[in-house]
NUBADO-862348 format. One record per residue (C-alpha): x, y, z; residue in three letters. Coordinates in Angstrom, 1 decimal. Each point is the difference from the previous one (the first is absolute). Layout:
N
{{X, Y, Z}, ALA} ...
This chain:
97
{{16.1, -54.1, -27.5}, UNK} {{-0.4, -2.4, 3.0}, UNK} {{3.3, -1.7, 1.7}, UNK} {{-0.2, -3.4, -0.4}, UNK} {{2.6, -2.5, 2.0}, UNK} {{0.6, -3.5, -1.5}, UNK} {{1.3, -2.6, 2.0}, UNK} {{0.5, -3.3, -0.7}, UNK} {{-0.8, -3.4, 2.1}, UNK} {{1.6, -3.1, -1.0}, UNK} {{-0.9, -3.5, 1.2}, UNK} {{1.6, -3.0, -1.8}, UNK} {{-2.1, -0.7, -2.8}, UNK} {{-2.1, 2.8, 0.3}, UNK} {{-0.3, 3.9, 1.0}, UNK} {{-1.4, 3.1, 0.2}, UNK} {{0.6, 3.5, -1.1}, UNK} {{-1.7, 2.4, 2.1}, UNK} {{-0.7, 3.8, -0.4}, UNK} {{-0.6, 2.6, 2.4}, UNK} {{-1.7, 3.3, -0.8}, UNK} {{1.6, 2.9, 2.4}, UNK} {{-2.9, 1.4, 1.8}, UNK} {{-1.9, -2.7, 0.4}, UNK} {{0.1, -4.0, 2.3}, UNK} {{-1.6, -1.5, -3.2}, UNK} {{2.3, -2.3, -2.4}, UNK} {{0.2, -2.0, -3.3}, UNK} {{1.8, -2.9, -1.0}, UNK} {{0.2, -2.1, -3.0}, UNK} {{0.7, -4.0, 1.1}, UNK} {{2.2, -2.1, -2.2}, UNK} {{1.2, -3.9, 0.0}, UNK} {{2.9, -1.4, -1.3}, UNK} {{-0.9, -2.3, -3.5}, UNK} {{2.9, -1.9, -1.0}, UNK} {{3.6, 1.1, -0.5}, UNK} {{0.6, 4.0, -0.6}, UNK} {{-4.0, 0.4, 0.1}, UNK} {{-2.4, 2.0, 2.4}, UNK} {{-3.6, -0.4, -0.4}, UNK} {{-1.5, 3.4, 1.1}, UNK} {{-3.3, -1.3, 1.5}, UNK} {{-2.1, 2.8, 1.5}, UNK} {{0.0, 3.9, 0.6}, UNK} {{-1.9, 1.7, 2.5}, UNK} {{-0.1, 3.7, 0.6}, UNK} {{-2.5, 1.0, 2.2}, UNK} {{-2.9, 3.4, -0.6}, UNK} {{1.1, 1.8, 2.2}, UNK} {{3.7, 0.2, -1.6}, UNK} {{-1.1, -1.0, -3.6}, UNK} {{-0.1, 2.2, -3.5}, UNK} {{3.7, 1.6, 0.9}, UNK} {{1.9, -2.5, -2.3}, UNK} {{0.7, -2.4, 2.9}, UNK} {{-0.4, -3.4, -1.2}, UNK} {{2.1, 1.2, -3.4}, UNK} {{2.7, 0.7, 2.9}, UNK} {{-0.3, -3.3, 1.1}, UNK} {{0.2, -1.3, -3.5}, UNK} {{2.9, 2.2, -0.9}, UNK} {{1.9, -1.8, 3.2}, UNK} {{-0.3, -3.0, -1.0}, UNK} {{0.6, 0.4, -3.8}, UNK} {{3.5, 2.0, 1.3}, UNK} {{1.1, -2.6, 1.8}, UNK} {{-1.0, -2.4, -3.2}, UNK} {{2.7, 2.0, -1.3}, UNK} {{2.6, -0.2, 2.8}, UNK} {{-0.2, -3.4, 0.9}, UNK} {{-0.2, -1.5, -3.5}, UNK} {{-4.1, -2.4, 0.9}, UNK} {{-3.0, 0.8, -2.6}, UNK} {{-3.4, 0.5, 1.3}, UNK} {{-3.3, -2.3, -0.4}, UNK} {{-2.3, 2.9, 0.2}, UNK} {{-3.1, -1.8, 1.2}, UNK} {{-1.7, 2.6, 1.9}, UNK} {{-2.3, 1.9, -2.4}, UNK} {{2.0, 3.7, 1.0}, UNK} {{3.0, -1.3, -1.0}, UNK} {{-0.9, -1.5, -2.9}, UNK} {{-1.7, 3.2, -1.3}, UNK} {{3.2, 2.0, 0.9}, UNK} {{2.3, -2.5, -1.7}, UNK} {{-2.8, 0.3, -3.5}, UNK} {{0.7, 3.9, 0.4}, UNK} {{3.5, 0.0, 0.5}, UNK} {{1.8, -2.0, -3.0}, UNK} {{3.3, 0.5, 1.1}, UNK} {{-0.9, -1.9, 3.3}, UNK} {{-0.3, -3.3, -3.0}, UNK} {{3.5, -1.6, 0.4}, UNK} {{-0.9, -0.5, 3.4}, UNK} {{-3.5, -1.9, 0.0}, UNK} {{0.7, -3.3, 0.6}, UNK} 
């Protein structure tokens, strides 16, 4: 299984969580927004070829959706990945905005 590092980028009303694949200079992020009180609208993901089909963007998702949990905000999934990951995983429900 590849290492993946998730970091994330907060600025204001908006941020980004980025992930870096050991072994390599590419990365992938997933940019949210803030939408209202408690909610993050996750907007776009982007992994790259050269890094993609190694479960990275899930990564990303899973980062986000943990920190759902930590900080108490729901998710707008209006990027199309998230949205299918939040169809596939019902217990990710109670936080779709």
């Amino acid at each position: 299984m590849v290492e993946v590092t998730i970091r994330h980028e907060e600025r204001g009303d908006r941020g980004r969580y980025v992930a870096t694949v050991a072994g390599s200079d590419h990365t992938g992020h997933l940019d949210w927004v803030a939408r209202g009180e408690g909610v993050r609208a996750a907007t776009h993901t982007l992994v790259p070829p050269a890094i993609g089909g190694q479960g990275v963007a899930a990564k990303l998702v899973e980062a986000l959706v943990a920190d759902a949990r930590a900080q108490s905000f729901r998710i707008d999934p209006r990027c199309s990945y998230v949205e299918a990951l939040f169809r596939r995983h019902k217990d990710w429900a109670d936080l779709r905005a």
